[in-house]
C-alpha positions as YAML, in Angstrom:
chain: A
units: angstrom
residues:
- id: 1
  name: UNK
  ca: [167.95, 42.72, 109.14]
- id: 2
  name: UNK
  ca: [165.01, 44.30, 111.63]
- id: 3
  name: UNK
  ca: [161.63, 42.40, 111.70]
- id: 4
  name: UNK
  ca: [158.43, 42.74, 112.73]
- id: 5
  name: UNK
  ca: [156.67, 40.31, 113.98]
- id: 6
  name: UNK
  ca: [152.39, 40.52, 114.18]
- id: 7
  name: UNK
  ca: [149.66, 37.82, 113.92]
- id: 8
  name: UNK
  ca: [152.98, 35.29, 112.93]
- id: 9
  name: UNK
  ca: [153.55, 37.96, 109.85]
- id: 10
  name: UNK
  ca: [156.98, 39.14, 109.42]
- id: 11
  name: UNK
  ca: [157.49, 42.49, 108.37]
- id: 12
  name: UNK
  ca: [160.87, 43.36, 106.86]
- id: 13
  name: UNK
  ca: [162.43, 46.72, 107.10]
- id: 14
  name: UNK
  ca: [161.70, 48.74, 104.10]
- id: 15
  name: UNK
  ca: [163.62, 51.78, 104.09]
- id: 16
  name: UNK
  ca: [162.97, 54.95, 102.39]
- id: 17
  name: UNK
  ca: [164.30, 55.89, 98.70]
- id: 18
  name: UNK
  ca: [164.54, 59.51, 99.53]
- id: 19
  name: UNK
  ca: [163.70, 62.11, 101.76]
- id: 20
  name: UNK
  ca: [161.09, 63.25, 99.95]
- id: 21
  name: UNK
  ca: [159.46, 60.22, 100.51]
- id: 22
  name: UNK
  ca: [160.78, 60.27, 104.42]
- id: 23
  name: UNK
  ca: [159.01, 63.55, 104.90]
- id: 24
  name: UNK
  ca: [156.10, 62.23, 103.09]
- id: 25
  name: UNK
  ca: [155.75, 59.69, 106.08]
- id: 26
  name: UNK
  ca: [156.60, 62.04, 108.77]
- id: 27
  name: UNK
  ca: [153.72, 64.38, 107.53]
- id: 28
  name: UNK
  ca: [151.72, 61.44, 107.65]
- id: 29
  name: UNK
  ca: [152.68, 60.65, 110.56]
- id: 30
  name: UNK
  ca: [152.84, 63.52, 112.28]
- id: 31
  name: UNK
  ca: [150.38, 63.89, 115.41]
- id: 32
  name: UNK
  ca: [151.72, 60.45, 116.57]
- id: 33
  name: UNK
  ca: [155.84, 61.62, 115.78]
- id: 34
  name: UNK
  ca: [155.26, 65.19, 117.40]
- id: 35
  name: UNK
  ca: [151.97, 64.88, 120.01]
- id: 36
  name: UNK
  ca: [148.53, 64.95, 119.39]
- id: 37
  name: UNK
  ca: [148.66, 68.73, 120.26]
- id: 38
  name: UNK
  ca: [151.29, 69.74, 117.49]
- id: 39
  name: UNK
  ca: [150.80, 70.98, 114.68]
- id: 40
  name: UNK
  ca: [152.59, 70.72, 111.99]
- id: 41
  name: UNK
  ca: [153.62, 73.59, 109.59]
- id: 42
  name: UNK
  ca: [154.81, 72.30, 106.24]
- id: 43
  name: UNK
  ca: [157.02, 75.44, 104.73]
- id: 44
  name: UNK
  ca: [160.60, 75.79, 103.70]
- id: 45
  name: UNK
  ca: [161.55, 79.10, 103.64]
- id: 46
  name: UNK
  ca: [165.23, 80.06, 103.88]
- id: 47
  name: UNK
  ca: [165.78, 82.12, 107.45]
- id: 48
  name: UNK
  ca: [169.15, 83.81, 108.99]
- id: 49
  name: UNK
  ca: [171.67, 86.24, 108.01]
- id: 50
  name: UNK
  ca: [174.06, 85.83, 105.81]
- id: 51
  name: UNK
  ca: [176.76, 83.10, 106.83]
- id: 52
  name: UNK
  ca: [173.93, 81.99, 109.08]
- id: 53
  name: UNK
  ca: [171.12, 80.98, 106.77]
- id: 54
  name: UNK
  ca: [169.86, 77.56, 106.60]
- id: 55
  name: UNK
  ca: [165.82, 76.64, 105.02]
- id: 56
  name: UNK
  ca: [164.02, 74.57, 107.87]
- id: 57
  name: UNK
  ca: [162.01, 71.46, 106.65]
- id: 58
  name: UNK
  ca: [159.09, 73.04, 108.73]
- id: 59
  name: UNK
  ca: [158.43, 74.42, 111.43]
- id: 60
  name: UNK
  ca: [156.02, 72.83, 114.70]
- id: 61
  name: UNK
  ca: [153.59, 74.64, 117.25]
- id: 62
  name: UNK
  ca: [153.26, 71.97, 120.44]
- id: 63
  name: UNK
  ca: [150.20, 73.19, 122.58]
- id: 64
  name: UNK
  ca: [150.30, 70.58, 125.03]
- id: 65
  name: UNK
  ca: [150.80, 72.75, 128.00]
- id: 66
  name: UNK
  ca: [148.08, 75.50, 126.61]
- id: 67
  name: UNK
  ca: [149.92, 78.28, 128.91]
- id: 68
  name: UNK
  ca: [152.88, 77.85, 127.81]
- id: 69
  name: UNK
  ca: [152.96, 76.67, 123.74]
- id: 70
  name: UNK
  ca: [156.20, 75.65, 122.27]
- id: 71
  name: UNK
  ca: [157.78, 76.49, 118.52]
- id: 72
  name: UNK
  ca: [160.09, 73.98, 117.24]
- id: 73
  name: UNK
  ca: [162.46, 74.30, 113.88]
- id: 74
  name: UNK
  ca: [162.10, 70.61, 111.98]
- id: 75
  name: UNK
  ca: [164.83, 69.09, 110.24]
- id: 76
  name: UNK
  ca: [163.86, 66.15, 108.19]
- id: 77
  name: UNK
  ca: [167.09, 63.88, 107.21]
- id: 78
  name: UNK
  ca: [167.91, 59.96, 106.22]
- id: 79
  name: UNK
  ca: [170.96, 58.76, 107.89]
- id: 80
  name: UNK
  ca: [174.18, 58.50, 106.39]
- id: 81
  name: UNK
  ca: [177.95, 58.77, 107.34]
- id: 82
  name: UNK
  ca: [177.74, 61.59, 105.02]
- id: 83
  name: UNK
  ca: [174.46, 63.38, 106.49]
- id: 84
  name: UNK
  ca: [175.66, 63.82, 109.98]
- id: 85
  name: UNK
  ca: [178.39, 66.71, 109.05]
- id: 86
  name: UNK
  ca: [175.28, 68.65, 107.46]
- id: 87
  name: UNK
  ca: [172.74, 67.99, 110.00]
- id: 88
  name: UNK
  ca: [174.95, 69.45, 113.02]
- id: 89
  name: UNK
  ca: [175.78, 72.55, 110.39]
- id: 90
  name: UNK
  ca: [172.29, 73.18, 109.61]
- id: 91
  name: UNK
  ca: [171.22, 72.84, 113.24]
- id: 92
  name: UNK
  ca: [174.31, 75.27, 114.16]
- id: 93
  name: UNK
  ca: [172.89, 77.56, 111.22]
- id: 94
  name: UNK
  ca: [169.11, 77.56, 112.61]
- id: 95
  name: UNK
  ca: [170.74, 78.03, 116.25]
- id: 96
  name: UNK
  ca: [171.82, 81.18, 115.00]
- id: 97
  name: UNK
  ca: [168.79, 82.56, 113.22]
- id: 98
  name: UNK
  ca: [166.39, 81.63, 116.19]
- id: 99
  name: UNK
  ca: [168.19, 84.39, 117.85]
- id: 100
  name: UNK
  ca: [168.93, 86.80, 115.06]
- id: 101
  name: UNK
  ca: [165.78, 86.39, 112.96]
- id: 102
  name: UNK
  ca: [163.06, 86.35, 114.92]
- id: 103
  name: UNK
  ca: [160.92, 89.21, 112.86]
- id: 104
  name: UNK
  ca: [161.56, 87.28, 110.14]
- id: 105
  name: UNK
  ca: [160.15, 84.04, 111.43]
- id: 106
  name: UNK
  ca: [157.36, 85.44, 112.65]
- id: 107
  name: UNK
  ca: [156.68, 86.61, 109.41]
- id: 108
  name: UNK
  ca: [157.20, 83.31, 107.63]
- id: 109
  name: UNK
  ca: [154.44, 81.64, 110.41]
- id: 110
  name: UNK
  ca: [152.24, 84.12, 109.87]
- id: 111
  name: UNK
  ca: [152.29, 84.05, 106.46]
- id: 112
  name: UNK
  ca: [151.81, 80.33, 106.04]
- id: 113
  name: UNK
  ca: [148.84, 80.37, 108.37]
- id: 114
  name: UNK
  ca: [147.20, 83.16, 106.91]
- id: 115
  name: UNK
  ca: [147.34, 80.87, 103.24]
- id: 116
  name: UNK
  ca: [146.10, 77.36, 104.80]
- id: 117
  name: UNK
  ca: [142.81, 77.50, 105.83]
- id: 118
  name: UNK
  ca: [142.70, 74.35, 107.59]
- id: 119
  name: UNK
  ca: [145.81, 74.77, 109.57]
- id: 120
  name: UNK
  ca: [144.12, 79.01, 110.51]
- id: 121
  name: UNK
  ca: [141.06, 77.14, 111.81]
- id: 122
  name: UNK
  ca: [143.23, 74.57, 113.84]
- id: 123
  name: UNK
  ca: [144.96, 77.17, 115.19]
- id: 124
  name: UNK
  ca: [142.19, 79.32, 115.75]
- id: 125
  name: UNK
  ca: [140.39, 76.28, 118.01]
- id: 126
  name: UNK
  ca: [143.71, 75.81, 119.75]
- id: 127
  name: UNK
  ca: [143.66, 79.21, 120.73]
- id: 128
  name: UNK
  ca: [140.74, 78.91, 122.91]
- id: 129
  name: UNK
  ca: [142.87, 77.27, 125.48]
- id: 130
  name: UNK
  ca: [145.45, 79.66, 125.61]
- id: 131
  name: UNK
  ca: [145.88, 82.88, 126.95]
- id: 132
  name: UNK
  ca: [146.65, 84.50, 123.59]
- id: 133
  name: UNK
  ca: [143.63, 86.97, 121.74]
- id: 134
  name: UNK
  ca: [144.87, 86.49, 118.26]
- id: 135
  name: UNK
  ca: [147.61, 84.19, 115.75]
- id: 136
  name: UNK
  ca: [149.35, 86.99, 115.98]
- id: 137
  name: UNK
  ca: [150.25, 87.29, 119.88]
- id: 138
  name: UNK
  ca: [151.06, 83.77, 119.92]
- id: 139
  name: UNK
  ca: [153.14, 83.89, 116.89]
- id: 140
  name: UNK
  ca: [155.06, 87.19, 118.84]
- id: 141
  name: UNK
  ca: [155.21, 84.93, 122.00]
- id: 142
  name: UNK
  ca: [156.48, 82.08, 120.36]
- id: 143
  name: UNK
  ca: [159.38, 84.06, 118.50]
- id: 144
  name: UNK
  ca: [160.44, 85.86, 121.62]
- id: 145
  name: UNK
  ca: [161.01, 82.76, 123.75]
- id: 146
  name: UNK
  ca: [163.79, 79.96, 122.94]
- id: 147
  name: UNK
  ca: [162.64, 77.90, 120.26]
- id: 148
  name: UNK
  ca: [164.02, 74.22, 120.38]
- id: 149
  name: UNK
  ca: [164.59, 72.08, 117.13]
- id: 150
  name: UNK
  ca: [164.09, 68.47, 116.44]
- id: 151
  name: UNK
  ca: [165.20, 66.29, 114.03]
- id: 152
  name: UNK
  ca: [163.01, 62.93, 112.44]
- id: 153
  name: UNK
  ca: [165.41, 60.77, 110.97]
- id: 154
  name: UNK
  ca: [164.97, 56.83, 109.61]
- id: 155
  name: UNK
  ca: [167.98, 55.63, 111.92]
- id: 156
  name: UNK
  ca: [169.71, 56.53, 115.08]
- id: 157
  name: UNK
  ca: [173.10, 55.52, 115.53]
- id: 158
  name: UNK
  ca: [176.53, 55.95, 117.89]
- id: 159
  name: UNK
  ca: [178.10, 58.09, 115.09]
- id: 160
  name: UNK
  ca: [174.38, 60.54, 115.37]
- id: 161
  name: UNK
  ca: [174.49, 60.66, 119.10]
- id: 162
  name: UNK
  ca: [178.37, 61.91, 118.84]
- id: 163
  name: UNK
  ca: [177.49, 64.62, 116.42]
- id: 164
  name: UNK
  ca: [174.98, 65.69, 118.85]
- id: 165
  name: UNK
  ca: [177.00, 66.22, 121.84]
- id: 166
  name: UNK
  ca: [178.82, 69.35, 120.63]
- id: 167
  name: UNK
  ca: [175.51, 70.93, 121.49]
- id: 168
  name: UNK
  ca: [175.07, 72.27, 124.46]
- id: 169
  name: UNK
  ca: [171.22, 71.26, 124.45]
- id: 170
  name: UNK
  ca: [170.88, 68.80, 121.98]
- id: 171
  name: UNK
  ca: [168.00, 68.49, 119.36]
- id: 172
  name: UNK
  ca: [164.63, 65.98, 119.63]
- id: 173
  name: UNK
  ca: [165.19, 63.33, 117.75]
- id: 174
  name: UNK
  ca: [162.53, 61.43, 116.58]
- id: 175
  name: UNK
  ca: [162.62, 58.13, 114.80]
- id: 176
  name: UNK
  ca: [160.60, 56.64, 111.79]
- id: 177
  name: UNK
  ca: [161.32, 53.20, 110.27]
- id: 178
  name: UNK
  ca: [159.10, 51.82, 107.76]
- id: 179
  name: UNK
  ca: [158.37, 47.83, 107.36]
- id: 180
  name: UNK
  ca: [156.40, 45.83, 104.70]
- id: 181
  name: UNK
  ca: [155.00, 42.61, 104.87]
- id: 182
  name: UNK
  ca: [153.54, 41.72, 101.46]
- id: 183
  name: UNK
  ca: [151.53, 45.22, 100.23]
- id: 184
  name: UNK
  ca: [150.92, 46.04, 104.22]
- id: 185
  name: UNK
  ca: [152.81, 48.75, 105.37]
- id: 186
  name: UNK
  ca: [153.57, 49.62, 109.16]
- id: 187
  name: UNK
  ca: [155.30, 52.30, 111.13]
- id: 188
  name: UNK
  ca: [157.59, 51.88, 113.88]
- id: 189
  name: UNK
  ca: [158.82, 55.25, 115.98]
- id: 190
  name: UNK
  ca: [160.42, 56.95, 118.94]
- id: 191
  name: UNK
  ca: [157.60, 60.46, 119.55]
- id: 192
  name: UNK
  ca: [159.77, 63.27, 119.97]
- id: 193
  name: UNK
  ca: [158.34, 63.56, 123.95]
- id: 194
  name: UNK
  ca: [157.65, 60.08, 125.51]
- id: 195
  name: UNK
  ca: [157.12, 61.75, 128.85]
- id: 196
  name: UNK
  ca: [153.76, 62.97, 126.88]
- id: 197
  name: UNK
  ca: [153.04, 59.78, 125.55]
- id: 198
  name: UNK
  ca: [153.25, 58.51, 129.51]
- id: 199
  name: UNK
  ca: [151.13, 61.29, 131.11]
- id: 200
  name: UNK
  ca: [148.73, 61.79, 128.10]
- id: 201
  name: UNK
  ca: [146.27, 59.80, 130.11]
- id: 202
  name: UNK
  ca: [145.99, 62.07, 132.70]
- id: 203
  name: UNK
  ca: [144.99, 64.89, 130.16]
- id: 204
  name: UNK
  ca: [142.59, 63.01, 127.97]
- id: 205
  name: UNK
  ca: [140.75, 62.36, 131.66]
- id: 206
  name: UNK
  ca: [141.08, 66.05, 132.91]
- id: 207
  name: UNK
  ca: [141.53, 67.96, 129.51]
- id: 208
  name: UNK
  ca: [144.31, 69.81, 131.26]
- id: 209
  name: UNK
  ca: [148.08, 69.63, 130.85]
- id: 210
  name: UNK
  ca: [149.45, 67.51, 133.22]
- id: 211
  name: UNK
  ca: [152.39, 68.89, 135.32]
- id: 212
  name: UNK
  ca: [155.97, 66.73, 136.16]
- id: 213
  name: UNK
  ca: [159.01, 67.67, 137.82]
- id: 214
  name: UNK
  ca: [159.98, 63.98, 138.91]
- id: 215
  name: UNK
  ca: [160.65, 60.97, 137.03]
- id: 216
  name: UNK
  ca: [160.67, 57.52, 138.01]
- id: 217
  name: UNK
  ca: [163.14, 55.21, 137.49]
- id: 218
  name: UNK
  ca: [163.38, 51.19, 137.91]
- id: 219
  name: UNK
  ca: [165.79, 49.63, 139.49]
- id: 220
  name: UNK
  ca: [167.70, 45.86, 140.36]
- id: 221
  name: UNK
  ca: [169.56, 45.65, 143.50]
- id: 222
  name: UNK
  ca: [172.66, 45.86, 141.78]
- id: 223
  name: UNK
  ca: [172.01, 48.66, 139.68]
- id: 224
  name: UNK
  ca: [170.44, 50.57, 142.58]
- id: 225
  name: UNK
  ca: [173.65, 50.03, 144.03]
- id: 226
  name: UNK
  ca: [175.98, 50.75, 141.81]
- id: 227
  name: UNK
  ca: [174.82, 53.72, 140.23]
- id: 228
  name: UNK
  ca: [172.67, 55.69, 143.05]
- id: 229
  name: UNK
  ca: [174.55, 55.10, 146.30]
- id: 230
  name: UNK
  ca: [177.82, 54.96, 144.92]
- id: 231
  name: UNK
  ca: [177.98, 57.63, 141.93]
- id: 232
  name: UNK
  ca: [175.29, 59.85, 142.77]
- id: 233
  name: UNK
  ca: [173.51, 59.06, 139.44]
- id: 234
  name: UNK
  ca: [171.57, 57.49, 137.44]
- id: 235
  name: UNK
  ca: [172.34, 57.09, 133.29]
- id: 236
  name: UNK
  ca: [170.87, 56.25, 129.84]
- id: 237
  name: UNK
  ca: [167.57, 57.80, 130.54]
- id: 238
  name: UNK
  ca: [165.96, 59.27, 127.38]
- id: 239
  name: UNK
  ca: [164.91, 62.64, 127.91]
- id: 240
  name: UNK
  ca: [163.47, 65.28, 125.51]
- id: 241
  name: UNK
  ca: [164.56, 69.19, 125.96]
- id: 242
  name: UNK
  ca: [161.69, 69.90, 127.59]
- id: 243
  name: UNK
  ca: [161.83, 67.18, 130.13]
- id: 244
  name: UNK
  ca: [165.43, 68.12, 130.86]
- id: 245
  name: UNK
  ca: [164.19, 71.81, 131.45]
- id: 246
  name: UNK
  ca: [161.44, 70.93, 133.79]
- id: 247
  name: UNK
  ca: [162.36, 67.94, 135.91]
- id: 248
  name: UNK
  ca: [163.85, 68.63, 139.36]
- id: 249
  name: UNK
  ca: [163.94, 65.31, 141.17]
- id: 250
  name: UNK
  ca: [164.33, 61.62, 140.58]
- id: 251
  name: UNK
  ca: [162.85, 58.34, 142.76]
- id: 252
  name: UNK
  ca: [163.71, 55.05, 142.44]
- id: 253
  name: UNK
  ca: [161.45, 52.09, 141.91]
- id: 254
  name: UNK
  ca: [162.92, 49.00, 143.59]
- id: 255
  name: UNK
  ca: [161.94, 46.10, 141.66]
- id: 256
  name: UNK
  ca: [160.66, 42.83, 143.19]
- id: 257
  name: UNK
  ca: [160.91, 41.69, 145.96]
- id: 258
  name: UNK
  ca: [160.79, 45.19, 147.76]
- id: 259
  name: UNK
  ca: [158.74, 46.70, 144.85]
- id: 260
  name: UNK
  ca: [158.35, 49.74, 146.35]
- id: 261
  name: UNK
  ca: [159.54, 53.77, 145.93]
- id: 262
  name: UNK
  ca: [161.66, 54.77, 149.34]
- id: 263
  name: UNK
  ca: [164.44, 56.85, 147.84]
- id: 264
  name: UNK
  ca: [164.46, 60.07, 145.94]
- id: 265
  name: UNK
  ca: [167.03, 62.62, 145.31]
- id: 266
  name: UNK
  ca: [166.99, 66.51, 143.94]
- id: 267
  name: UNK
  ca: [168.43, 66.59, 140.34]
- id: 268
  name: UNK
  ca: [172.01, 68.06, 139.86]
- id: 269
  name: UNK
  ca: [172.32, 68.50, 136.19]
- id: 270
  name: UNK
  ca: [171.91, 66.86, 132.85]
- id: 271
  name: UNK
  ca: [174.05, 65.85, 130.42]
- id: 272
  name: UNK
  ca: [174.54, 63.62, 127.44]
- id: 273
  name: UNK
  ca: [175.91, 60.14, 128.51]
- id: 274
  name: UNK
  ca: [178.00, 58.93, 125.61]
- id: 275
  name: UNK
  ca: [177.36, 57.98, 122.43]
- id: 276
  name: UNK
  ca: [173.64, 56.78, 123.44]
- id: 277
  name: UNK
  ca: [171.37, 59.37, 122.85]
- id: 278
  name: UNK
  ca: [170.48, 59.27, 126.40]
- id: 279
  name: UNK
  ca: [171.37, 61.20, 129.44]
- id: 280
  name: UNK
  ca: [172.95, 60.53, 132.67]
- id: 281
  name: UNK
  ca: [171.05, 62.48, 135.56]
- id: 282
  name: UNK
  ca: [173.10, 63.48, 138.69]
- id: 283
  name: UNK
  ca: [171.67, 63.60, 141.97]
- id: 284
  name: UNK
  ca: [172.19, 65.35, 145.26]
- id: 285
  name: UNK
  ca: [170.40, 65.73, 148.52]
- id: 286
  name: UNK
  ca: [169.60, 62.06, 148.27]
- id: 287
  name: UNK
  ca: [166.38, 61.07, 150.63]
- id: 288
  name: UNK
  ca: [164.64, 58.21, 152.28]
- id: 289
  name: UNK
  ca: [160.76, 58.34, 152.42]
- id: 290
  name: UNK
  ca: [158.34, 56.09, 153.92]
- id: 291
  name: UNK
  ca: [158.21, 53.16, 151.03]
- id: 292
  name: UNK
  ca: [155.25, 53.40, 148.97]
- id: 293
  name: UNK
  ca: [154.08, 50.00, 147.52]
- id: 294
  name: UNK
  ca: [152.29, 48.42, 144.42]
- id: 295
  name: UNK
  ca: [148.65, 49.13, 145.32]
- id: 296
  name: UNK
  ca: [146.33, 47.40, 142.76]
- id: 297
  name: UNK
  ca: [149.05, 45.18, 141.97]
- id: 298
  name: UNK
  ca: [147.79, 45.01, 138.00]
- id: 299
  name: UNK
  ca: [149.89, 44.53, 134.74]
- id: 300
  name: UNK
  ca: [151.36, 48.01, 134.18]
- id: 301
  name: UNK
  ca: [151.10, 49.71, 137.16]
- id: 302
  name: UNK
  ca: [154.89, 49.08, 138.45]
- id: 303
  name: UNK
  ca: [157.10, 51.19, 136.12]
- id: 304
  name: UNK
  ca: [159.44, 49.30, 133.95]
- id: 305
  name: UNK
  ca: [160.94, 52.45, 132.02]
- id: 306
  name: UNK
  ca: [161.04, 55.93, 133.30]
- id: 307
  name: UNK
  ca: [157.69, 57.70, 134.77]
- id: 308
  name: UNK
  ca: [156.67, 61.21, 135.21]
- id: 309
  name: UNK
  ca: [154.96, 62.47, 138.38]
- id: 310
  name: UNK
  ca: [155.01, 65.55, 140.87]
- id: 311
  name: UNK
  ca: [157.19, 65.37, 144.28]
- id: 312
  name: UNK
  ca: [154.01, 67.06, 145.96]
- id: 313
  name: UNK
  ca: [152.11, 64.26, 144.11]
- id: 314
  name: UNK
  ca: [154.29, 61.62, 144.96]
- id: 315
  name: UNK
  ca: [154.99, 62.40, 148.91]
- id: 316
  name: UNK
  ca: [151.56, 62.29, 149.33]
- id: 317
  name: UNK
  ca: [150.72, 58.97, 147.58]
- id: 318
  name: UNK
  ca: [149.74, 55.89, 150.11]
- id: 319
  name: UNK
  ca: [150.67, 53.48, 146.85]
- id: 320
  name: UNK
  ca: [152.12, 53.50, 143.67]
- id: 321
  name: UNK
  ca: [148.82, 53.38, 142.06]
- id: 322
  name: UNK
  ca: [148.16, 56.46, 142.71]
- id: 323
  name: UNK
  ca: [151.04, 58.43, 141.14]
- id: 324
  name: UNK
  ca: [149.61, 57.44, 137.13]
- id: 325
  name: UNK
  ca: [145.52, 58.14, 138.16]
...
């Protein structure tokens, strides 16, 4: 069984009775889950033609990049052998309606704004960063463009990942285990954009969204090795859809004792690298640079797990340091 360990407490997984009690934590839970910059619409109303009609958990506006918002379709589900089957239907079924129901969804959001007051006047102060007049034009916009889905589930396993893959552009997936120790109750999760959660610094300093199109990888010799020079890839990388539709290159981080970024590559394509849940990136016009080292040398600043920069950004940086100001 998972544990917890904090302040030499253990904390026990305790899982969910139902999924009404699931989504009660996801709501909860929802600005760390989805991005400070979400919000999070809590209406099921059935959408789609007939054969085609599924009834969305909710639906979720992300206004991290302000000029160019983002709709997502939410599926709430807890895993199960049998769940899987109905979670790649329903996703299949909302597929469908994003591109045959899009009056009707705008009329659903609009709807559901107009009758919550609180979630009008968040949207109303998110507006102010956008380019949109009104609710209204950014409901339109939102419609029009491809709307992604993501699904918040309470376990993510090999059999999950497999349904998945029949997509051509699989769902988010974002992860929410609960754990008790005595009547304390914790969280643990996987945010539906962890590229976010690593540049979020950069906004909170700046207020702006903060562009990528590169992400940084670390590396052992004999990883380096066997996956860049000789297979022209690199795997089991985590990516969200919207990281997979932006980035364009990838640079390696050579761990200690070179410790430094010299090689960097243009990205091929995407796709889905087993039963993981991750995604194997291949590369092509594979470069050398002039190595760029540790600067500061502090705790955190040489990337353990995948970072997100700019190319520009990055061919102009004298150290590592300088690529997560």
């Amino acid at each position: 069984m998972a544990k917890i360990i904090i302040n030499n407490n253990d904390y026990l997984l305790f899982d969910f009775d139902n999924e009404a009690e699931f989504e009660k934590a996801v709501i909860e839970n929802q600005k760390s889950l989805f991005g400070k910059d979400s919000i999070y619409i809590d209406i099921k109303k059935r959408i789609g033609k007939r054969g085609y009609r599924g009834i969305p958990d909710a639906f979720l506006i992300d206004f991290y990049d302000s000029k160019d918002p983002q709709l997502y379709i939410v599926e709430n589900e807890i895993a199960s052998h049998d769940v899987y089957s109905n979670i790649t239907e329903q996703i299949a079924r909302f597929s469908a309606s994003i591109i045959s129901s899009q009056n009707q969804i705008r009329d659903i959001l609009l709807k559901a704004i107009n009758e919550d007051s609180e979630i009008e006047k968040e949207m109303e102060n998110r507006l102010k960063a956008t380019v949109f007049k009104n609710i209204t034009d950014l409901i339109i916009y939102l419609v029009e463009k491809d709307v992604k889905i993501v699904v918040a589930i309470n376990e993510i396993t090999s059999d999950l990942n497999l349904a998945f893959k029949i997509f051509r552009d699989p769902p988010d997936i974002v992860l929410l285990q609960r754990y008790q120790c005595d009547n304390d109750i914790l969280y643990y999760y996987e945010p539906m954009r962890e590229e976010i959660e690593d540049i979020g610094t950069g906004k909170s300093k700046t207020k702006k969204s903060v562009d990528f199109d590169t992400v940084v990888c670390a590396a052992f010799e004999d990883g380096f090795k066997h996956a860049y020079v000789q297979n022209n890839a690199w795997w089991e990388i985590r990516l969200s859809q919207e990281a997979r539709e932006k980035l364009k290159y990838l640079a390696i981080y050579e761990k200690l004792p070179l410790a430094h970024i010299k090689h960097v590559a243009e990205i091929d394509k995407i796709e889905p690298y087993k039963d993981t849940g991750k995604f194997i990136v291949y590369l092509k016009n594979k470069k050398t640079i002039k190595p760029i080292p540790l600067g500061t040398g502090k705790k955190g600043e040489a990337p353990q797990s995948p970072r997100y920069t700019t190319m520009e950004k990055l061919l102009k940086a004298k150290s590592i340091h300088e690529l997560w100001k």
